[in-house]
C-alpha positions as CSV (number, residue, x, y, z in Angstrom):
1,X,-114.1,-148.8,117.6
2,X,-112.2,-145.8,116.2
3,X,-108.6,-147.3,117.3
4,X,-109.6,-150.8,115.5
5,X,-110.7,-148.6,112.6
6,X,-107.3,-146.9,112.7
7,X,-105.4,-149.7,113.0
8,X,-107.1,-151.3,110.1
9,X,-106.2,-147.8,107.8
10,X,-102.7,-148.1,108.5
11,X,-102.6,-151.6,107.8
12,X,-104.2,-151.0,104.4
13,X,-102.0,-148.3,103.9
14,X,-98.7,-149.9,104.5
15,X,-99.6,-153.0,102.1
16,X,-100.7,-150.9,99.6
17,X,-97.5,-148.7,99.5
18,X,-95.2,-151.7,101.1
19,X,-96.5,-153.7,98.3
20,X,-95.6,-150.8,95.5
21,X,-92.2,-150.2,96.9
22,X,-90.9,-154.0,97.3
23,X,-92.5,-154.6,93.2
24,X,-90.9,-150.9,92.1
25,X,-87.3,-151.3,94.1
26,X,-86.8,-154.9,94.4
27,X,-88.6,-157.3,92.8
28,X,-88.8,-154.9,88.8
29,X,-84.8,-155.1,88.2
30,X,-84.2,-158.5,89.9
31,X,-86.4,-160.1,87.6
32,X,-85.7,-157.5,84.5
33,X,-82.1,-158.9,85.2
34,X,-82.9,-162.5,85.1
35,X,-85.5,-163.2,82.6
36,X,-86.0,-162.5,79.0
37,X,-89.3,-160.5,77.6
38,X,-91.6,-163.3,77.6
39,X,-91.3,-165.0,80.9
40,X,-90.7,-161.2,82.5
41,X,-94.4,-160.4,81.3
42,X,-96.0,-163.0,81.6
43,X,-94.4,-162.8,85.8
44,X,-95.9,-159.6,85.5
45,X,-99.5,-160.5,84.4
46,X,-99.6,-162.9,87.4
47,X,-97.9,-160.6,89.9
48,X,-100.7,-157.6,88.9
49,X,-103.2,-160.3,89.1
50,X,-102.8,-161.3,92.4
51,X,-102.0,-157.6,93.8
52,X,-104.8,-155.9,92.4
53,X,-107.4,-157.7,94.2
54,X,-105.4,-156.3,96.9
55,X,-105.8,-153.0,96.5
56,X,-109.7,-152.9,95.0
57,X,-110.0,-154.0,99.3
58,X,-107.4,-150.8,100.2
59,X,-109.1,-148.2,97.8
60,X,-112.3,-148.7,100.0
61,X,-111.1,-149.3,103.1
62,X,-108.5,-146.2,103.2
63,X,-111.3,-143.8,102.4
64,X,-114.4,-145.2,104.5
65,X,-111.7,-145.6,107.7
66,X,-110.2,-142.4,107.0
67,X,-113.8,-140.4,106.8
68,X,-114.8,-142.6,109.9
69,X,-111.6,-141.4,111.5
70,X,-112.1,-137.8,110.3
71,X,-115.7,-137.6,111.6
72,X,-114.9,-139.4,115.2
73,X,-112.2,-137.1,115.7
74,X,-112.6,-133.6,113.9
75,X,-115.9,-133.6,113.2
76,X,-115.2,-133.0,109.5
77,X,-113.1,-131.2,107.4
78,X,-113.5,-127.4,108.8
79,X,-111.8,-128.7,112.0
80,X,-109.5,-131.3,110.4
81,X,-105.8,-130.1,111.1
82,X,-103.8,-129.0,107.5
83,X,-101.6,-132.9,108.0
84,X,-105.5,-134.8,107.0
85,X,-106.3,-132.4,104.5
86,X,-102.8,-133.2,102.2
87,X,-103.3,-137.3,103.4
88,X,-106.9,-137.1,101.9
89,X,-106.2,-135.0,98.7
90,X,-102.8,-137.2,97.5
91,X,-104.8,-140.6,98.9
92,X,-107.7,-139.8,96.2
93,X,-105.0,-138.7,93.5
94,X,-103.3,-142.1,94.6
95,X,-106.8,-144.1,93.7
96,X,-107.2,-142.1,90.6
97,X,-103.6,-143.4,89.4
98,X,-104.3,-146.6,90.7
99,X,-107.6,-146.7,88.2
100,X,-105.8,-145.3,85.4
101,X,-103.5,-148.0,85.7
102,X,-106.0,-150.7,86.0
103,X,-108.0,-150.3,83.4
104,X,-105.4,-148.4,80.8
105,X,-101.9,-150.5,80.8
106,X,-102.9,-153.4,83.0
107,X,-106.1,-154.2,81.0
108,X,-103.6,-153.8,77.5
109,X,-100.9,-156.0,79.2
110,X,-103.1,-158.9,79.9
111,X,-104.8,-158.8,76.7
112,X,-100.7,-158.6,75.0
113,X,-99.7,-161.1,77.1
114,X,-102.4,-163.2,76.6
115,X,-101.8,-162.6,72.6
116,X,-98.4,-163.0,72.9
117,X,-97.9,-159.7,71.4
118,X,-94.5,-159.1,73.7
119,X,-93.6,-155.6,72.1
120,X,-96.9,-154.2,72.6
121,X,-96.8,-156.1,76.3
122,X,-93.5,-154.4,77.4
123,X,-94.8,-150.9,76.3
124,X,-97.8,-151.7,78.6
125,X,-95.3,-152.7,81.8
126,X,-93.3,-149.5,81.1
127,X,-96.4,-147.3,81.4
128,X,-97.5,-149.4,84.7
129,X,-93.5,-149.0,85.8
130,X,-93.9,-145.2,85.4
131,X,-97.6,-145.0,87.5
132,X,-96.7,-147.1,90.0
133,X,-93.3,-145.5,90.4
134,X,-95.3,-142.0,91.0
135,X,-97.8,-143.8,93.3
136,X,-95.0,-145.3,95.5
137,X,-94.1,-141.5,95.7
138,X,-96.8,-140.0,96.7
139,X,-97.6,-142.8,98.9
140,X,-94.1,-142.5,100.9
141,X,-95.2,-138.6,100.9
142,X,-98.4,-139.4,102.5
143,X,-97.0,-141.8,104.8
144,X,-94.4,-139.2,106.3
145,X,-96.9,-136.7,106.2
146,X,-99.5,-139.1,108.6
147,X,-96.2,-139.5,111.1
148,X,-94.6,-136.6,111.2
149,X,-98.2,-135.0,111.8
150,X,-96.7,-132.9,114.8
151,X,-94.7,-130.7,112.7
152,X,-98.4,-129.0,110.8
């Protein structure tokens, strides 16, 4: 049970980040070089849209297998090696960004979208830009941290 459990963490992990990364790196200036304003945030809106669903699955799944993980293994945090204490302290700063973002800028964004308020839209997408360019951070942090474990 605990190596299905693990596998499933890392795979939630990995699309979470993966799916951050590819939208931050790729995907943000490809399209900022192609389209104008309008058709940019409105690819946005339905990008976000499909994602977040996404990762409302990931910010339960990450903790509940991680804890499951933690307890199977360690026993809890007082015997939990220093490398699971930093994964589990920047994963919950990871879900607080990601909540920030949800319902700050991507709620404003759809609703500017949806008005057609483009201005007001594209200050939205640079706030999400900026969160989700800090979450792809810490989440490449966390990442090396969970496999370069050996070195704590």
């Amino acid at each position: 049970m605990i190596n299905f459990v693990y596998v499933l963490h890392v795979l939630a992990a990995v699309i979470w980040v993966g799916g951050m990364f590819f939208a931050y790196q790729i995907l943000r200036p490809v399209a900022a070089s192609l389209l104008e304003a309008e058709v940019l945030l409105s690819l946005w809106k339905k990008v976000f849209q499909r994602f977040f669903p996404w990762v409302w699955v990931i910010i339960f799944v990450l903790p509940l297998s991680g804890y499951f993980i933690l307890f199977q293994r360690f026993q809890g945090f007082a015997h939990a090696p220093i490398y699971l204490h930093l994964m589990h302290t920047l994963g919950l700063v990871m879900i607080i960004i990601y909540l920030v973002l949800f319902f700050r800028p991507f709620k404003r964004l759809t609703q500017q979208v949806s008005a057609k308020n483009w201005p007001e839209a594209k200050i939205q997408l640079a706030s999400i830009r900026r969160l989700v360019g800090f979450n792809t951070l810490i989440g490449l942090i966390t990442i090396a941290i969970a496999s370069s474990k050996f070195i704590f």
